[in-house]
Structures are given as structure tokens and as C-alpha cells.
Legacy VTK file of the C-alpha trace (Angstrom):
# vtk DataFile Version 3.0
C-alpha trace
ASCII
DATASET POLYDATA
POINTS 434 float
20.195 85.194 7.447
22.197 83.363 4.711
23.135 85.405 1.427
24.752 83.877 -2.131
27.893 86.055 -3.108
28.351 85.525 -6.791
30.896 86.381 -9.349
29.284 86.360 -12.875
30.362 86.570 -16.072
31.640 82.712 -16.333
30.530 80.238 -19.115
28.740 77.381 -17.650
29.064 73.596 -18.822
27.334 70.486 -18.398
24.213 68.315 -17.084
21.670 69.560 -14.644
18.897 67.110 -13.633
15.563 69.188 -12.593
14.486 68.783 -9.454
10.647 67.046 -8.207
7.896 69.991 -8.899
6.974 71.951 -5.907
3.459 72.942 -7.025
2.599 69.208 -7.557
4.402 68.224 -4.298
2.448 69.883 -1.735
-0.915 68.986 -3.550
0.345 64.918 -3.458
1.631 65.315 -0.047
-1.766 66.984 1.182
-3.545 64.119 -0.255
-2.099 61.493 1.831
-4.605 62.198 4.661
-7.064 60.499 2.014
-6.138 57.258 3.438
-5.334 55.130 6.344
-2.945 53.093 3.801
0.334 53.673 2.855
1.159 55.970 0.296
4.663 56.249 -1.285
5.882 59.274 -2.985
9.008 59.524 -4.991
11.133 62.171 -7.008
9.804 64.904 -3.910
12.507 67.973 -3.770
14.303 68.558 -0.756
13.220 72.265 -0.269
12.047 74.164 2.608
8.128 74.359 1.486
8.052 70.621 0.916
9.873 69.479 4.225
7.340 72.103 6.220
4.876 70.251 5.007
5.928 66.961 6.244
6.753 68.354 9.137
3.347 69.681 9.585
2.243 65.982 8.619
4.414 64.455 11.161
3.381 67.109 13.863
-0.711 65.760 13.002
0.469 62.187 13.520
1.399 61.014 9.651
3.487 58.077 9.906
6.542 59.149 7.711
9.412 56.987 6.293
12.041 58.992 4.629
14.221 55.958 3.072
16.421 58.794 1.059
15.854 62.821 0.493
13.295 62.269 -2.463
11.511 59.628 -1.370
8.594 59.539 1.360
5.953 56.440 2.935
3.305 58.098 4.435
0.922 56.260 6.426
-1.935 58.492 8.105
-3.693 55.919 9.981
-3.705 57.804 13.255
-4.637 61.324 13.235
-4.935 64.090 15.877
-7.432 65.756 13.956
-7.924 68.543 17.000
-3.619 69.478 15.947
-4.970 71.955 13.550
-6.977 73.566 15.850
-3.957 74.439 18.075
-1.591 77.877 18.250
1.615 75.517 17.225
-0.620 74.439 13.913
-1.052 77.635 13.601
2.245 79.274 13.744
3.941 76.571 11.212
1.355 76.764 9.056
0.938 80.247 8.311
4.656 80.501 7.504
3.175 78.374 4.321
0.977 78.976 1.855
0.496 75.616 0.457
-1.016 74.359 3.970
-4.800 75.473 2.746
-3.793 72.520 0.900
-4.929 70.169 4.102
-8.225 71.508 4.200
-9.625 69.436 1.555
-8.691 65.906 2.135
-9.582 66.701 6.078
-12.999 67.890 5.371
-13.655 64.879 3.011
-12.073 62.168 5.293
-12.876 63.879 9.400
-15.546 66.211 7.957
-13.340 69.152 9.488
-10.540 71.313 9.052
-8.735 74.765 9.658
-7.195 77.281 7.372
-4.712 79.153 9.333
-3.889 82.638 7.315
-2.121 81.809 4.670
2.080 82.872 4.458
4.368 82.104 1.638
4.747 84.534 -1.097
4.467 88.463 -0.928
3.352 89.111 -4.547
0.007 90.716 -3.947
-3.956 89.346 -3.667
-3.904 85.512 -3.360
-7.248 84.986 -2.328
-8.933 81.825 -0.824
-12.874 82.246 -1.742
-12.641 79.658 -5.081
-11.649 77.144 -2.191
-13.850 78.263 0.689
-16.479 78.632 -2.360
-16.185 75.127 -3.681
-16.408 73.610 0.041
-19.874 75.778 0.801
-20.756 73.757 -2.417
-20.194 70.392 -1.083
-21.772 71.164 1.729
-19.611 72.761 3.903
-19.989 75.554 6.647
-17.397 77.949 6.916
-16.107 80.712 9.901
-13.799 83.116 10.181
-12.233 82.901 13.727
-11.118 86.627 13.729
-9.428 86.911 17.214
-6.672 83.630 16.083
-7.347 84.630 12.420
-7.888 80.726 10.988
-10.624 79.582 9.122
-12.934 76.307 10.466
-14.749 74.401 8.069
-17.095 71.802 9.200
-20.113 69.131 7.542
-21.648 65.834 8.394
-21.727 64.589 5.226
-19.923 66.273 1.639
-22.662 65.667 -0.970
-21.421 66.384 -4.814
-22.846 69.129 -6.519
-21.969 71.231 -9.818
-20.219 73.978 -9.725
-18.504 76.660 -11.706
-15.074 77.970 -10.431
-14.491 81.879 -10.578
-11.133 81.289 -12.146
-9.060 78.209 -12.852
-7.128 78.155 -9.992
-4.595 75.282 -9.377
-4.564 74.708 -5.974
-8.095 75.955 -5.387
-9.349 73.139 -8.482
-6.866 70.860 -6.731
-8.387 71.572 -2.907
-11.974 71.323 -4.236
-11.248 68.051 -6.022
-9.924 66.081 -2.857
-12.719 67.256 -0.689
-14.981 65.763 -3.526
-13.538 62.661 -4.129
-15.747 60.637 -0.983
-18.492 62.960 -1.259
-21.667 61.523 -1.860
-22.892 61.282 -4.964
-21.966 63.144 -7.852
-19.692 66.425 -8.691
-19.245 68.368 -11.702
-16.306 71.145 -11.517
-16.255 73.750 -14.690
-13.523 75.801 -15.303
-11.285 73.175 -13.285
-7.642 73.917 -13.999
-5.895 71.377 -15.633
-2.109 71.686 -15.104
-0.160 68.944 -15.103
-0.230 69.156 -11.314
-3.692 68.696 -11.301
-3.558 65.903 -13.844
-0.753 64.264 -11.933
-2.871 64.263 -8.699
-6.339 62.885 -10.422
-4.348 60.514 -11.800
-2.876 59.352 -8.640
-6.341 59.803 -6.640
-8.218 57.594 -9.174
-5.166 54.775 -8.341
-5.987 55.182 -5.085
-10.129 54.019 -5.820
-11.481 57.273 -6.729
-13.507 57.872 -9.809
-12.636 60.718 -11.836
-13.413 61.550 -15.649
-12.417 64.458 -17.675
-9.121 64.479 -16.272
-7.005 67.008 -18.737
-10.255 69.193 -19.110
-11.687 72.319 -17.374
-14.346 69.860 -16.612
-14.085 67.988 -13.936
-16.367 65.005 -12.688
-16.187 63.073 -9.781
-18.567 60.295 -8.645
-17.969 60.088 -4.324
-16.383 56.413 -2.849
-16.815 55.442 0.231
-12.954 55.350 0.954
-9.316 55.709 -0.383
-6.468 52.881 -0.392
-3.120 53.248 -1.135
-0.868 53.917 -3.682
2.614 54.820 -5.151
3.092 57.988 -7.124
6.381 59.575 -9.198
5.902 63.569 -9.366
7.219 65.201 -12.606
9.952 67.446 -12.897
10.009 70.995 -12.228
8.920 72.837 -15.376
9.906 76.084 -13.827
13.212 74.869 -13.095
13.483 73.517 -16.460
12.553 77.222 -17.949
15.161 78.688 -15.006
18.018 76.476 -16.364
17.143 77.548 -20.219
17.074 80.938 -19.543
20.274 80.745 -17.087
22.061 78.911 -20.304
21.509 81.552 -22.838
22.124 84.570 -20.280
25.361 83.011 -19.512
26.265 81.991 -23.019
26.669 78.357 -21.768
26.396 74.964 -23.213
24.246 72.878 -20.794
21.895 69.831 -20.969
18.608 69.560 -18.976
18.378 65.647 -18.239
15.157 64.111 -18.134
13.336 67.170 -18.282
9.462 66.095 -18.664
9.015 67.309 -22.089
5.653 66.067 -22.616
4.557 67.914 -20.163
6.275 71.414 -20.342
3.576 72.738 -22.631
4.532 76.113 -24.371
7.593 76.523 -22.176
9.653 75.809 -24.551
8.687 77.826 -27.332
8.173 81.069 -25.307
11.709 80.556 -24.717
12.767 80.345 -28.797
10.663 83.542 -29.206
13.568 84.899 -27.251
15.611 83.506 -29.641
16.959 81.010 -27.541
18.169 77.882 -29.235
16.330 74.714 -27.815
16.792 71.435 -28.867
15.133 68.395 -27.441
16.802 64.763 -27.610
14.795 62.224 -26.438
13.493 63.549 -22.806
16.710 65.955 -22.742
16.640 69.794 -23.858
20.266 70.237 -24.949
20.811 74.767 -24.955
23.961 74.910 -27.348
26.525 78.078 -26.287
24.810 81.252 -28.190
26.693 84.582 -28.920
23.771 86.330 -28.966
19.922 85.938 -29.031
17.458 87.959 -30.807
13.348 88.565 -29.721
11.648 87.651 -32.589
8.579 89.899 -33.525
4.842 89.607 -34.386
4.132 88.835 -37.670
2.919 92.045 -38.537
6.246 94.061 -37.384
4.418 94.983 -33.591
6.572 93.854 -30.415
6.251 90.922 -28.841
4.408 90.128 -25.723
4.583 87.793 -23.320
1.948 87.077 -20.507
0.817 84.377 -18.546
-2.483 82.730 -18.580
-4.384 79.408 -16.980
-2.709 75.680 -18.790
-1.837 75.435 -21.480
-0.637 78.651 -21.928
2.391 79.988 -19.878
2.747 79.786 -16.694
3.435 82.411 -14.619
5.937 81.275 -12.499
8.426 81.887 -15.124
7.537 85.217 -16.224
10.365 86.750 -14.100
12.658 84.779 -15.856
11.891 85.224 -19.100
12.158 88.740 -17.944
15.433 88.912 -16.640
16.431 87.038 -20.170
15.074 88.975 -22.573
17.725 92.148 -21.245
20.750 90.622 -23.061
18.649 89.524 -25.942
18.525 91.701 -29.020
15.074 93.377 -29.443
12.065 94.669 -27.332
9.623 92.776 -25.295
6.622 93.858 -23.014
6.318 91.016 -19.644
2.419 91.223 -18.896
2.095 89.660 -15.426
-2.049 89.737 -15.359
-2.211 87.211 -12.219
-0.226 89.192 -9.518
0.199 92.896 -9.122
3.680 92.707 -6.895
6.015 90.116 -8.711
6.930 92.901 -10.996
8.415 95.152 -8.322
11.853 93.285 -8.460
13.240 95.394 -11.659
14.259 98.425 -9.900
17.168 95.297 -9.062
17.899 94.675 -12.467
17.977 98.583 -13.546
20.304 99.323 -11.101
22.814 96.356 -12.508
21.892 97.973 -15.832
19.228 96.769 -17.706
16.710 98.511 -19.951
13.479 98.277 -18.159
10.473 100.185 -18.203
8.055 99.227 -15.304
4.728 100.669 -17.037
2.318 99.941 -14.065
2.023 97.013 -11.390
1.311 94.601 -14.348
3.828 95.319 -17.185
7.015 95.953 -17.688
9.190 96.818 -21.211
12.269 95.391 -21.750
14.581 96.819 -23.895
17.903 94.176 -24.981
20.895 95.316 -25.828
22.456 92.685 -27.004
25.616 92.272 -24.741
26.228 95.959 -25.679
26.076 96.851 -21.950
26.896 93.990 -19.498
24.730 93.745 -16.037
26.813 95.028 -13.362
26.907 93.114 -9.792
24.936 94.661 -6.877
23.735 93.867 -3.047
20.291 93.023 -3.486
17.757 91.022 -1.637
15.324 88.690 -2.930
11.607 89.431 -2.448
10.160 85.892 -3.446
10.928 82.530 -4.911
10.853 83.371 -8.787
12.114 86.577 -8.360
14.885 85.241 -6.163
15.834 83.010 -9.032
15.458 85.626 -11.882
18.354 87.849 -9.781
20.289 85.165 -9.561
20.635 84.104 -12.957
21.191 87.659 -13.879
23.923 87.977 -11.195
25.857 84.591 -12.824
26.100 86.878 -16.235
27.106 90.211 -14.556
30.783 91.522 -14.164
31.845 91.393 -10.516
30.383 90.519 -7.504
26.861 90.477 -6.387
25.266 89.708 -2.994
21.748 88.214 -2.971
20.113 88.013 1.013
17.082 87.070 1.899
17.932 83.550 0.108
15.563 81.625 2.451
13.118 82.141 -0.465
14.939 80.965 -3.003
15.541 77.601 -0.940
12.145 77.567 -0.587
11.711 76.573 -3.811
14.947 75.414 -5.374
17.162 72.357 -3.695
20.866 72.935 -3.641
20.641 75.057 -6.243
24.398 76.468 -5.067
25.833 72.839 -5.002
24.097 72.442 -8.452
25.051 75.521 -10.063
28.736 74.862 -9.072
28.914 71.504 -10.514
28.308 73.064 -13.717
31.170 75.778 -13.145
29.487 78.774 -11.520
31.267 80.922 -9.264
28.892 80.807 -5.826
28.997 80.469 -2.176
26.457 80.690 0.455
27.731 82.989 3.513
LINES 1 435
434 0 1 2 3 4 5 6 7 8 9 10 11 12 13 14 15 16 17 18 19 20 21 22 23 24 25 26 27 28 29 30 31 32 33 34 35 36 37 38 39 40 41 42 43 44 45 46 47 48 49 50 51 52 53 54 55 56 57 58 59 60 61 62 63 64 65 66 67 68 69 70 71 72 73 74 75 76 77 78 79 80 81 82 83 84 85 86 87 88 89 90 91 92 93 94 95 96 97 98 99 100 101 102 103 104 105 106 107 108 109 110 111 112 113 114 115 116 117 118 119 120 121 122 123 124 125 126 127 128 129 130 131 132 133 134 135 136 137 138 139 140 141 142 143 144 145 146 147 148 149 150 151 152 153 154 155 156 157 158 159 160 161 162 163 164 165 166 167 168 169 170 171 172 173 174 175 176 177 178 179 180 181 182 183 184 185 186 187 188 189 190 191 192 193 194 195 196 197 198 199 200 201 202 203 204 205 206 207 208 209 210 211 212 213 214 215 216 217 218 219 220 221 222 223 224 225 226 227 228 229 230 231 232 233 234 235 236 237 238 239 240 241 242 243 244 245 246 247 248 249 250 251 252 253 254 255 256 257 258 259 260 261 262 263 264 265 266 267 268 269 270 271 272 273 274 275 276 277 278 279 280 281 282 283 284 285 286 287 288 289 290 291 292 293 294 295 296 297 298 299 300 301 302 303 304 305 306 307 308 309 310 311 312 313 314 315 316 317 318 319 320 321 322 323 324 325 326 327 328 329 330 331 332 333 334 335 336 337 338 339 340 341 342 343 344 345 346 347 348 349 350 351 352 353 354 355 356 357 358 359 360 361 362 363 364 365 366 367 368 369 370 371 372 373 374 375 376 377 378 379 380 381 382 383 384 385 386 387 388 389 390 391 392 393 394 395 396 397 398 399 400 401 402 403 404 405 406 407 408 409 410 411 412 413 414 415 416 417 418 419 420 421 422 423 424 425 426 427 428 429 430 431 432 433
């Protein structure tokens, strides 16, 4: 196992460029098994999720051209279809969560698929019914094979139908939408998330001959085609890496500039961060974070303290809830973090209490942070990261504490952050990976 060793405390200075968005990349990537065309995919990151994937791709007999690191040609003209069925599927799949993500586009292409039990993440109940729901709706049967512990969906034909989603989930919107696209007839999807991920992959399915309308919307509809061609598609930049690198910036007092950061399509991001009291200022597609002294929480407008929780597009996501988090302890002022979606991702402050910071964990779903201001620096520890965001969170608070600190268990942060070590010390950070 591979850990970062640290030394905080340093000013940072420079350019970052974000990286491709994970949680668009393994929706796109899923959806090549639409078509028997090629289908070329740029700006993907180079991070252990995403390559899985392709591997998994490869492994079902995708035809894959990797001209450079971010770019892919998928052809899936030739697939074992039977692959998923088999222990090997099995194994490399449930290492990842985002490999439900095949079960649409197979079930609306071979009118088949398996779910192996779903890896990725330990950050509490991540259910599966709004997808296993939406395919009973199109006409799908589902079993649970308990003894291998993978689900098998089957149907002769998809037919559209309306539906009502029992919460707005991304990939579970994004799932139901691909297995809908050749379905026949019509299908009507309310409460449909509508992320940018799941505008970015309408968008590219309707290139590809499918018709969608209401794409933007919690309302979805989809008229069925017969088939899918293929297409070319550009994925958008991280917006939780862009949120990481603002909130790394002010923690570390540095001055850095977020190239072509996908500000259209950051939503609230940026504003949660300025009710930290963090300076951002957007140039063009750049967000330039000037070198600040000190940041201060701003408050309600009637005096109370300010909270910050996530909730479904447009409002924040909750990805970066653990960062804002581990920000707001060298800001001036009181916050309360209200993580409604998942009752574990909370669990990483005892970390950032014993480096020093003010934290109050009030149940599984809130924590109060108290900031100090700078008045007492974190402190570097030996810690170990429990999941992707909270990997990052610890180690943008171990860049601003004095000394050394040891993050293991970094295998989840590179599941969801390329290079970030390479990156980090182009801009003047003090890491190494051991």
C-alpha cells in the first residue's frame, strides 16, 4: 500500500488545469455499448475508477484505441454478452461502484445484463432500487442471484412508460435513461436529475440518434429508436476538483489559477465557497484565488450561523462537502456541514480534531465547525483515508499543517484524482508518494 508523506505549511503558486469529471466519465463510457459504431471520447482522467472501467470494457470485447491518456475510440461491435455473467466479471466489477452503470445500455441494446454487488465507496446506504425500479418499468424482470450475490435483469422488448423516480439520483436517472433510449415507444422520467453529467450524456445520446426533450429538467422524455450510431463527445471538467483546488488555495494562503475550469457549469460552487469568505474571481473560463491572510464565514442575514448542506442540482453537491469542511477550520467564524445524503462521510473528523481543529460531530449527519482563524495551526498526523473526498479533504488540510503528515490508504484518493502528487508539486507543495 502506497502512502503521501507531506510537509505543510508552504505557500502554493501557479496554474492547475482540472482534470476530465469522473461522475460524467463512467456514465459516457457505459454508454458506448449503445452502438456498434465508433465512439470517441476525449478530456477522460487517467484515474483508477475510469481505467477499471475500460478495462472491464476491453475484458467484454470493446474495441479500445487509447491514442493518448485522455483520449479513448471505442468500438463495441463484438460483444461477449455471457462476460458479465462470469466469476472474473464479477470480481472486477464489484471492486467498482460505477459498473451498475453497464446495466442499462445492455438491457436496452442485448435485452440483458448483470449487476454484480456494487464496491467503491464506504460512506453508508447507496442503494440500487431507483435503478432496478426504473428497469421493472420498462419492462424488465429482475433476480437476485443470492449464492454469487449479482443481480440479472432480463426482457424481450423495453417498452417506454412514465415514471416517477424516488429521488433524483444521478446515476440511477442516468442508468434509467440509456435503457430507455431504444425502448419502444414513449418514456416520461419525473424527478430525473439533471446534473451536468446527466445533461452532458443526453446531449451526447441525442448526437448519437436518440430523441430526448427536457434535457436540463427533472423531466425527462424519451421517444425509443430503433438504434444508436456514433459519435464524438468532450466531458467537462471536474467541478469537484475545481472546489478541491479553491479550497486547497485559501487553506494554504496561496495564489493559484484554475485554467479552464467549466464555469458555466459549476453551479453554486462557487459561491458556497465566498460564503467562506474565500475570494473568487473568474476571468474568462479561469477562477483566479488571490493569496488571503485570512477568511471569514459570513452569516445569515438575520445574525444565525451559517449552514451548509448538500442537495439534488442545482444546489451543492455533495461531493464537496468534506472540503468545504476541512476549509471552514482556518476560516474565522462558525459553520454547521449538513451531509443529508450519506450517514458515514462525516466520520473522517476525528482526523482533523486530532491535527487540531474545532469540530463538533453532532450525529452521523452534521458536524460544527468552529474557525479560528490561523490562531491555532493544524498539526501533521498518520492518518488513513477512508474514501475519495475525504481522502482529498485530509490532504489539503495536511498541505497547511506544521510538520509532517502521513496519509495511507491513498488508493482512494487515486481513484478519483490523476497525479494529483505530480500536480500539487508543480505548484510548490512539499509531497511524495512512498
Amino acid at each position: 500500500m502506497s502512502s503521501f508523506e507531506v510537509r505543510g505549511g508552504k505557500k502554493l503558486r501557479g496554474e492547475i488545469i482540472p482534470q476530465g469529471a469522473k461522475n460524467e466519465a463512467l456514465q459516457i463510457i457505459s454508454a458506448v455499448l449503445l452502438t456498434p459504431e465508433k465512439v470517441t471520447v476525449t478530456n477522460i482522467p487517467d484515474i483508477v475508477d475510469v481505467n477499471l472501467l475500460i478495462e472491464l470494457l476491453i475484458d467484454m470485447g470493446v474495441k479500445v484505441e487509447r491514442p493518448s491518456r485522455d483520449t479513448c475510440i471505442f468500438q463495441a461491435d463484438n460483444i461477449d454478452e455471457d462476460y458479465l455473467l462470469s466469476e472474473a466479471f464479477r470480481k472486477k466489477g464489484g471492486k467498482l461502484r460505477g459498473s451498475v452503470m453497464l446495466a442499462g445500455p445492455m438491457l436496452s441494446r442485448f435485452k440483458k445484463a448483470y449487476i454484480p454487488k456494487p464496491g467503491g465507496d464506504k460512506i453508508g446506504r447507496r442503494r440500487l432500487d431507483t435503478h432496478i425500479i426504473g428497469f421493472e418499468k420498462l419492462g424488465a424482470a429482475f433476480e437476485y442471484n443470492e449464492e454469487h450475490g449479482y443481480f440479472k435483469l432480463t426482457a424481450q422488448q423495453l417498452k417506454g412508460a412514465y415514471m416517477m423516480l424516488d429521488e433524483p439520483s444521478v446515476t440511477g436517472t442516468a442508468n434509467v435513461v440509456m435503457a430507455a433510449v431504444m425502448a419502444k415507444g414513449k418514456s416520461t422520467i419525473y424527478n430525473a436529475a439533471c446534473e451536468p453529467y446527466v445533461q452532458q450524456l443526453c446531449n451526447m445520446l441525442n448526437r448519437m440518434g436518440a430523441k430526448i426533450s427536457g434535457v436540463g429538467s427533472n423531466l425527462l422524455t424519451i421517444e425509443g429508436v430503433h438504434n444508436l450510431g456514433g459519435t464524438e463527445h468532450r466531458m467537462l471538467p471536474d467541478m469537484i476538483e475545481v472546489g478541491s483546488f479553491i479550497g486547497m488555495a485559501a487553506m494554504t494562503q496561496s495564489e493559484i489559477t484554475i485554467k479552464n475550469a467549466g464555469i458555466e457549469h459549476l453551479g453554486v460552487i462557487p459561491e458556497k465557497f465566498q460564503q467562506l469568505g474565500i475570494q473568487v474571481e473568474c476571468k474568462g473560463d479561469d477562477i483566479f484565488i488571490p493569496e488571503q491572510e485570512a477568511y471569514e464565514i459570513v452569516s445569515f442575514l438575520d445574525g444565525g450561523i451559517l449552514t451548509i448542506y448538500d442537495h439534488p442540482w442545482p444546489g451543492f453537491t455533495p461531493d464537496l462537502l468534506s472540503i468545504v469542511l476541512v476549509v471552514a477550520t482556518q476560516a474565522k467564524g462558525s459553520v454547521l456541514i449538513h451531509q443529508k445524503m450519506f450517514e458515514s462521510r462525516l466520520f473522517f473528523v476525528d482526523k482533523l480534531i486530532d491535527m487540531g481543529a474545532q469540530i463538533i460531530l453532532c450525529d452521523p449527519h452534521r458536524a460544527t465547525v468552529i474557525g479560528l482563524g490561523r490562531k491555532y495551526p493544524l498539526r501533521g498526523i498518520t492518518m488513513s483515508s477512508p474514501d475519495i473526498r475525504a481522502g482529498q479533504a485530509l490532504l489539503i488540510a495536511a498541505l497547511s499543517a506544521e510538520g509532517k503528515s502521513v496519509i495511507q490508504n491513498i488508493e482512494q484518493i487515486d481513484r478519483g484524482y490523476q497525479y494529483i502528487d505530480e500536480r500539487l508539486r508543480k505548484l510548490g507543495a512539499d509531497i511524495k508518494r512512498v
